[in-house]
Backbone and ligand atoms as CSV (ligand in chain L), in Angstrom:
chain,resi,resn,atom,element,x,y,z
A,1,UNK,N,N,-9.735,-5.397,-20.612
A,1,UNK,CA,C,-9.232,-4.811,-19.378
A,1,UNK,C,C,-7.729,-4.999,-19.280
A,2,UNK,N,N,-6.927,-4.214,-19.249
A,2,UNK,CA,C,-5.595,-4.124,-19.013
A,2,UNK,C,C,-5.112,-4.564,-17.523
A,3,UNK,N,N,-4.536,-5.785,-17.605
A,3,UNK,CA,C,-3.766,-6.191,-16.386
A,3,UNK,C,C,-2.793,-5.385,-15.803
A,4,UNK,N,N,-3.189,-4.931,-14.495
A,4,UNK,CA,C,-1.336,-4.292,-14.064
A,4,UNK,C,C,-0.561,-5.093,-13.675
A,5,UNK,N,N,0.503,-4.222,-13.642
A,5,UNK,CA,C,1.918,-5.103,-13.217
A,5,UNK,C,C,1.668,-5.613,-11.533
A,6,UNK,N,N,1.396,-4.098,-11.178
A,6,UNK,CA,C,1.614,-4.974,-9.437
A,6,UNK,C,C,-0.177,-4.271,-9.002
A,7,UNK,N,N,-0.745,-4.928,-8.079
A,7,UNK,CA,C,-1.871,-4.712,-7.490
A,7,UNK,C,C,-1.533,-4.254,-6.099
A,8,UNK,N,N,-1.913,-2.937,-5.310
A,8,UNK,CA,C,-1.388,-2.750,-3.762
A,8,UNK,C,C,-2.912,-2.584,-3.259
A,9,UNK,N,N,-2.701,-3.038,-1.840
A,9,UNK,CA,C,-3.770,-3.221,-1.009
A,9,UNK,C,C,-3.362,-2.804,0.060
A,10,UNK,N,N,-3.973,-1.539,0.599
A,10,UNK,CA,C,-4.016,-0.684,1.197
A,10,UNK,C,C,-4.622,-1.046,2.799
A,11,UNK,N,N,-4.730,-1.496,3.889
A,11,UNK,CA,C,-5.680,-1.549,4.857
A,11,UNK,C,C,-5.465,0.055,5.432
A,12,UNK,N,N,-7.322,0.330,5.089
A,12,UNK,CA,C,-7.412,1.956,5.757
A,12,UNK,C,C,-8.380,1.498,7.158
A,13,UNK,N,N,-8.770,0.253,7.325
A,13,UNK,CA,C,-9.142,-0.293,8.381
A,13,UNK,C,C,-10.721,0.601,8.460
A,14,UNK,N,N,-11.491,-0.203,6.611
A,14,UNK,CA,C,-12.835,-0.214,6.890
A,14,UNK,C,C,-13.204,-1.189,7.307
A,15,UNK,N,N,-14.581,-0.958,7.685
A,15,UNK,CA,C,-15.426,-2.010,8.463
A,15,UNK,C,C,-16.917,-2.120,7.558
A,16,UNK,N,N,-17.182,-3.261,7.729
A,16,UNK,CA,C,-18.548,-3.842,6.996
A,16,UNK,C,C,-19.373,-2.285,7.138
A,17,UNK,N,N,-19.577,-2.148,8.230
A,17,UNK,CA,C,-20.443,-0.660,8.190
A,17,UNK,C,C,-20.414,0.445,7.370
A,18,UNK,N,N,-19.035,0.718,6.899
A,18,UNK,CA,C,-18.707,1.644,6.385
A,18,UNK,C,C,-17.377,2.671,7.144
A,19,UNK,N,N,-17.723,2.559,8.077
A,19,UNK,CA,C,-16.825,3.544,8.878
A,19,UNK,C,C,-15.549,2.778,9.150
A,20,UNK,N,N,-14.689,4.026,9.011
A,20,UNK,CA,C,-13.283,3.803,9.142
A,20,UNK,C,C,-13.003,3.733,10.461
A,21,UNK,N,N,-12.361,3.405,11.347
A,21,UNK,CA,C,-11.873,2.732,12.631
A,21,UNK,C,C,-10.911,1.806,13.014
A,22,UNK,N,N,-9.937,2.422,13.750
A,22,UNK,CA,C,-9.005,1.234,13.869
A,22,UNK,C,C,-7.506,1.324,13.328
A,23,UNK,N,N,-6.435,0.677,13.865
A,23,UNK,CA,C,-5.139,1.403,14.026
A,23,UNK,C,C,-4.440,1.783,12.628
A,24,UNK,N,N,-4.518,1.091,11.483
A,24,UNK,CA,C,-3.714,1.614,10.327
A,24,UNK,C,C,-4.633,3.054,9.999
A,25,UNK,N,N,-5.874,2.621,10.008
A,25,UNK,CA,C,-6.509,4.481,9.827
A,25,UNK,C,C,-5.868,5.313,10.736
A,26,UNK,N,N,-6.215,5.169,12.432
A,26,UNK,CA,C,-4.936,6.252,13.193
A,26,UNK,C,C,-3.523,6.438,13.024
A,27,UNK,N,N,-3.270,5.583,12.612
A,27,UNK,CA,C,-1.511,5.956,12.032
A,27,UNK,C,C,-1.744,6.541,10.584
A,28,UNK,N,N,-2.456,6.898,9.805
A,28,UNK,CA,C,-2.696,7.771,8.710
A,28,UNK,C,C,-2.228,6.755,7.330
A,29,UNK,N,N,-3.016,6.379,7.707
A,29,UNK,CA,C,-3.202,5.140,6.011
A,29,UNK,C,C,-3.745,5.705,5.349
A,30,UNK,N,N,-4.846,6.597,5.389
A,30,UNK,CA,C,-5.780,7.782,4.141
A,30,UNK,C,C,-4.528,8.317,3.584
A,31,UNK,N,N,-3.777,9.301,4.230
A,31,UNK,CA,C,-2.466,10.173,3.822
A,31,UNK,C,C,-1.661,9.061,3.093
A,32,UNK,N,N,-1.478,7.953,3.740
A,32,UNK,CA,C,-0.642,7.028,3.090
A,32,UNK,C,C,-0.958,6.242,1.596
A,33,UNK,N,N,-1.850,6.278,1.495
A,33,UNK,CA,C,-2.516,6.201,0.590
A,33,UNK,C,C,-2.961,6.901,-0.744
A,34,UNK,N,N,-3.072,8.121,-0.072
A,34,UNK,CA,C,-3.072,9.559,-1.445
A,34,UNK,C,C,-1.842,9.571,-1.935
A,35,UNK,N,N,-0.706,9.142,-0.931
A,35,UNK,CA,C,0.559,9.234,-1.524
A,35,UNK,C,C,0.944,8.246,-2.577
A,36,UNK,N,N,0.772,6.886,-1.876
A,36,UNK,CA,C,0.487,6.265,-3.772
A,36,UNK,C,C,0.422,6.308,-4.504
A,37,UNK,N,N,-0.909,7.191,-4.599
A,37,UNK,CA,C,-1.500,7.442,-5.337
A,37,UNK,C,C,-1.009,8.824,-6.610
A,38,UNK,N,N,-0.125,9.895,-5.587
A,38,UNK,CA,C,0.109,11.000,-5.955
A,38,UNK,C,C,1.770,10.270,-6.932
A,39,UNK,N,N,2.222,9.074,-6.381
A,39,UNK,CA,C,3.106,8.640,-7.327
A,39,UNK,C,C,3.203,7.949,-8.677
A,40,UNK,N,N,1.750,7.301,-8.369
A,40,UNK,CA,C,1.546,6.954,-9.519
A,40,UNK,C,C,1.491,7.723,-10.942
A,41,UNK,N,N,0.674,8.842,-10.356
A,41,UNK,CA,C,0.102,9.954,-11.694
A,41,UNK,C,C,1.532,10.968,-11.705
A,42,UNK,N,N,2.352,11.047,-10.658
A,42,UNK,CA,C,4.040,11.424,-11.023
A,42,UNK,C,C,5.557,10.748,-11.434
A,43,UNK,N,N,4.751,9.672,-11.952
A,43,UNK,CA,C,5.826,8.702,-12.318
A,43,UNK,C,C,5.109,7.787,-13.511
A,44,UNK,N,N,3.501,8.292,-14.125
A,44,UNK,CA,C,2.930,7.711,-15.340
A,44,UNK,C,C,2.866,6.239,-14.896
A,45,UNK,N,N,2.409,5.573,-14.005
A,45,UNK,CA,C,2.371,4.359,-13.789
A,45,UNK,C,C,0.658,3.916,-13.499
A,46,UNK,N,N,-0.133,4.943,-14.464
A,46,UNK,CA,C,-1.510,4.017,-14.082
A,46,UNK,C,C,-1.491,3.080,-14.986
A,47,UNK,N,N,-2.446,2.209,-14.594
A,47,UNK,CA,C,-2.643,1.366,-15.227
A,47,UNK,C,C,-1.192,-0.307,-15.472
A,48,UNK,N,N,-0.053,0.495,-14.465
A,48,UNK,CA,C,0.585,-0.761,-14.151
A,48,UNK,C,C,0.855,-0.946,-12.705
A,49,UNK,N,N,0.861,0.394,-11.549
A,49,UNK,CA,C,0.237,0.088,-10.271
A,49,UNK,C,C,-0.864,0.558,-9.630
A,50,UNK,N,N,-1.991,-0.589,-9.897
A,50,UNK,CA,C,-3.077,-0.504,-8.769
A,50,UNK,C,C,-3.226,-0.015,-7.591
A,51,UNK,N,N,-4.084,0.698,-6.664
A,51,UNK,CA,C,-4.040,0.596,-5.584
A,51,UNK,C,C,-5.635,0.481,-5.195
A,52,UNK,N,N,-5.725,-0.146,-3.653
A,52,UNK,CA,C,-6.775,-0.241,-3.196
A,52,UNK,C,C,-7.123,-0.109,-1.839
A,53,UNK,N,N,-7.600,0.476,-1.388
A,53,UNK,CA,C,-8.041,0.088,0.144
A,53,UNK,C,C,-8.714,-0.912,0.208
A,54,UNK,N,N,-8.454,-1.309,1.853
A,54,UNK,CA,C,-8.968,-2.466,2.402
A,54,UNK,C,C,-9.716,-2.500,3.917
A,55,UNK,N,N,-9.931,-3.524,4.402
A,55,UNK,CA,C,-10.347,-3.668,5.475
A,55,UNK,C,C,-8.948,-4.186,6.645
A,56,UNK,N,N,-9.337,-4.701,8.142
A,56,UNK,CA,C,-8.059,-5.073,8.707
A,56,UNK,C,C,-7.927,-6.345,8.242
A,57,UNK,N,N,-6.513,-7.130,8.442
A,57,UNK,CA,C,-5.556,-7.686,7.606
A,57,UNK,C,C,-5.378,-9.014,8.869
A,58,UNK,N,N,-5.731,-8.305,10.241
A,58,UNK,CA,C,-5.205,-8.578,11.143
A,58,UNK,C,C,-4.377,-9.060,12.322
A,59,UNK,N,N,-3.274,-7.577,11.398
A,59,UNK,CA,C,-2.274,-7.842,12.086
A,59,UNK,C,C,-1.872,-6.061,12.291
A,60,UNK,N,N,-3.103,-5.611,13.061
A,60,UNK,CA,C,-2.987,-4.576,13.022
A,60,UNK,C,C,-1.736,-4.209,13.637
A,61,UNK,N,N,-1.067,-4.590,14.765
A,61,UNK,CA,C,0.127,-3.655,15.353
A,61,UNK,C,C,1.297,-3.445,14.643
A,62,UNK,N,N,1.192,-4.431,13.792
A,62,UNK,CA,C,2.013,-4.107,12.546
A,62,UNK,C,C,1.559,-3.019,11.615
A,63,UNK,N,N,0.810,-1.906,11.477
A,63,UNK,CA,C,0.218,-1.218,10.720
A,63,UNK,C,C,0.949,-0.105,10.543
A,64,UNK,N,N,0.919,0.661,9.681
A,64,UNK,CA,C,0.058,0.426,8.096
A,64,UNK,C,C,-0.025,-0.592,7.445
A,65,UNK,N,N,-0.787,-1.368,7.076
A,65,UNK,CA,C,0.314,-2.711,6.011
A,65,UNK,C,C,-0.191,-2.682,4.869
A,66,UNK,N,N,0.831,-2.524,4.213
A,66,UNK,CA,C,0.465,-2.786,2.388
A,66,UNK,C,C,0.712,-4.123,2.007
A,67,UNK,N,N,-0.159,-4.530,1.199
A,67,UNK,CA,C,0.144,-5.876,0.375
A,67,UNK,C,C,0.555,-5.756,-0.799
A,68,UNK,N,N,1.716,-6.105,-1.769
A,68,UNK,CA,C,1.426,-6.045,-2.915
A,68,UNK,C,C,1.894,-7.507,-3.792
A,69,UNK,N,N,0.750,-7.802,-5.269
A,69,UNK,CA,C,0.586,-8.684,-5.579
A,69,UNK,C,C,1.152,-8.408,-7.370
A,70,UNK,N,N,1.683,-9.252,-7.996
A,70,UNK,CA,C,1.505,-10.784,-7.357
A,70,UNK,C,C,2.330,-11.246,-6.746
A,71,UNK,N,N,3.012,-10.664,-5.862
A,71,UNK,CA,C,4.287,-11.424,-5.093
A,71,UNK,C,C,3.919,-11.973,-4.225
A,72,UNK,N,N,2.822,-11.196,-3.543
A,72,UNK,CA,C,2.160,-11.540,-1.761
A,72,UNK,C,C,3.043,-10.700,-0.876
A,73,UNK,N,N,4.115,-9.912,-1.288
A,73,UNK,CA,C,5.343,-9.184,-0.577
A,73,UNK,C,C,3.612,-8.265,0.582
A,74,UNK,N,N,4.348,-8.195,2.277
A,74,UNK,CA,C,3.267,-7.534,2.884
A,74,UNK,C,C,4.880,-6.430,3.820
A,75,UNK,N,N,4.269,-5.736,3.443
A,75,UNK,CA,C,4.961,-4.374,4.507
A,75,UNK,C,C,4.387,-3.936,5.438
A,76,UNK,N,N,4.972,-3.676,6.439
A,76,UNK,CA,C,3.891,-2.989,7.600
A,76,UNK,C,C,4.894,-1.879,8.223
A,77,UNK,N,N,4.243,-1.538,8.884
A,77,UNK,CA,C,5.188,0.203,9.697
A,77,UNK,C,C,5.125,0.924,8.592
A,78,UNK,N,N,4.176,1.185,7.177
A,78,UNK,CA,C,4.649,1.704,6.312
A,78,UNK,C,C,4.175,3.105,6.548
A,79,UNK,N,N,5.397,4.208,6.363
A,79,UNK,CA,C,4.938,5.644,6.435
A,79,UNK,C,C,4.932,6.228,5.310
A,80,UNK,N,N,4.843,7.143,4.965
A,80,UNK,CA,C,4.169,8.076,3.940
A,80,UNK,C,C,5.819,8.208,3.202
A,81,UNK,N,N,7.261,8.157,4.358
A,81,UNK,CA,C,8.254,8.755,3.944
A,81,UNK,C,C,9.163,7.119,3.339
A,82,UNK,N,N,7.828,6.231,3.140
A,82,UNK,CA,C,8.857,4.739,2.561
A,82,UNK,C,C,8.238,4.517,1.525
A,83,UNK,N,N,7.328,5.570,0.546
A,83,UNK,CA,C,6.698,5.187,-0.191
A,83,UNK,C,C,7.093,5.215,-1.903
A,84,UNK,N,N,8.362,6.495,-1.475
A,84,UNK,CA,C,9.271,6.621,-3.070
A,84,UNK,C,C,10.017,5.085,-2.991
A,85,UNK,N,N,10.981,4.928,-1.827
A,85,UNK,CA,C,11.689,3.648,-1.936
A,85,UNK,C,C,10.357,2.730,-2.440
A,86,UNK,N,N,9.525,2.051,-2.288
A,86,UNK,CA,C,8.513,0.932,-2.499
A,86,UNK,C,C,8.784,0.839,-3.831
A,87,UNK,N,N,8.401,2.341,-4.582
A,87,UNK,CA,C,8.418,2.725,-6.178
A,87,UNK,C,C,9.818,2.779,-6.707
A,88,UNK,N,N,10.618,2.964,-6.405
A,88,UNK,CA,C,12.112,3.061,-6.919
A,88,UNK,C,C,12.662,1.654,-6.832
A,89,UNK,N,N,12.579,1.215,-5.574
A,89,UNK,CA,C,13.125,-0.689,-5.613
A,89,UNK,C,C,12.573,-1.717,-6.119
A,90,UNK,N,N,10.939,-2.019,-5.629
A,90,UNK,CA,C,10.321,-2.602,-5.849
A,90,UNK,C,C,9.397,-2.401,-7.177
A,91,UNK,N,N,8.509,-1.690,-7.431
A,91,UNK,CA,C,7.362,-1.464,-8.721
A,91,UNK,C,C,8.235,-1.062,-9.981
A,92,UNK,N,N,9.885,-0.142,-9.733
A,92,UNK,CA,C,10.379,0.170,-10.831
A,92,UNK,C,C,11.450,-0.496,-10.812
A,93,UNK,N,N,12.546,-1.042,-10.045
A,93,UNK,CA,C,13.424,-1.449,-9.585
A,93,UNK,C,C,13.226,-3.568,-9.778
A,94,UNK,N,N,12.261,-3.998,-9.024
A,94,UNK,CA,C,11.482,-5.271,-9.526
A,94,UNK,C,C,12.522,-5.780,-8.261
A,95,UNK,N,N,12.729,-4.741,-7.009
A,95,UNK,CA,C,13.107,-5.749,-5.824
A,95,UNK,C,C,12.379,-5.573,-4.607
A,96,UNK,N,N,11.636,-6.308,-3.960
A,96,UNK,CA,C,10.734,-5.433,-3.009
A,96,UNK,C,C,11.690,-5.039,-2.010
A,97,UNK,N,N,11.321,-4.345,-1.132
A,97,UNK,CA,C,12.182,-3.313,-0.138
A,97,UNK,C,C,12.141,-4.186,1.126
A,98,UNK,N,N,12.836,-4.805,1.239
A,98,UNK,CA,C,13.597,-6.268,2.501
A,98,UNK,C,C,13.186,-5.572,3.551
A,99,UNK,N,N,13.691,-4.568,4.079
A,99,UNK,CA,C,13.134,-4.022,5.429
A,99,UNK,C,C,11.906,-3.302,6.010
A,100,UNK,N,N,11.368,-3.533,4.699
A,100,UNK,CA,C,9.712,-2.723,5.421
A,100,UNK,C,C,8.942,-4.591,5.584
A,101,UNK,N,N,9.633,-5.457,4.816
A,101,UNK,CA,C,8.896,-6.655,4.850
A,101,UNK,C,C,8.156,-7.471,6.350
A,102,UNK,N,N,7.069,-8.023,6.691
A,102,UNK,CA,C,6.911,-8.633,7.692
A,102,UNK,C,C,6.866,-9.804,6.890
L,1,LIG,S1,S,-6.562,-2.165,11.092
L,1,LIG,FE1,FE,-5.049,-2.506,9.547
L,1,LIG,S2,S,-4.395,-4.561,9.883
L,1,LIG,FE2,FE,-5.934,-4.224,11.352
């Protein structure tokens, strides 16, 4: 199994049940999330950034919040339009992005 470089953890704010509910899903963590995703496969980075959804983190009013590992670096307020910077500073760059940090 090939280790990646960085692991991201997504809260889309599932619940044991299954169903999605809850504030990083209403602020559009799904969308936020495809976008990741859509960078990864436009910048050839599978298999060195992970991504994953999650459950709440809870610290929802801070939401969206991404985690990424292995730093433990946690972002929150993250929008769809901070997601090239994440990839340009941090995953390609190797500085995480200071102001999305909580
Ligand atoms: S719903 Fe995302 S941190 Fe609580």
């Amino acid at each position: 199994m090939v280790q990646p470089k960085y692991h991201v953890f997504i809260c889309t704010s599932c619940t044991i049940t299954g169903q999605q509910r809850g504030f990083c899903y209403n602020k559009g963590s799904v969308p936020l999330l495809q976008k990741f995703m859509e960078e990864i496969t436009d910048r050839d980075l599978s298999g060195e950034v992970v991504v994953n959804n999650t459950g709440c983190f809870g610290i929802c009013e801070k939401g969206p919040i991404v985690v990424v590992y292995p730093e433990g670096v946690w972002y929150g307020n993250v929008s769809e339009e901070d997601v090239e910077r994440i990839f340009d500073e941090h995953f390609e760059g190797g500085a995480p992005v200071k102001d999305l940090m909580i």
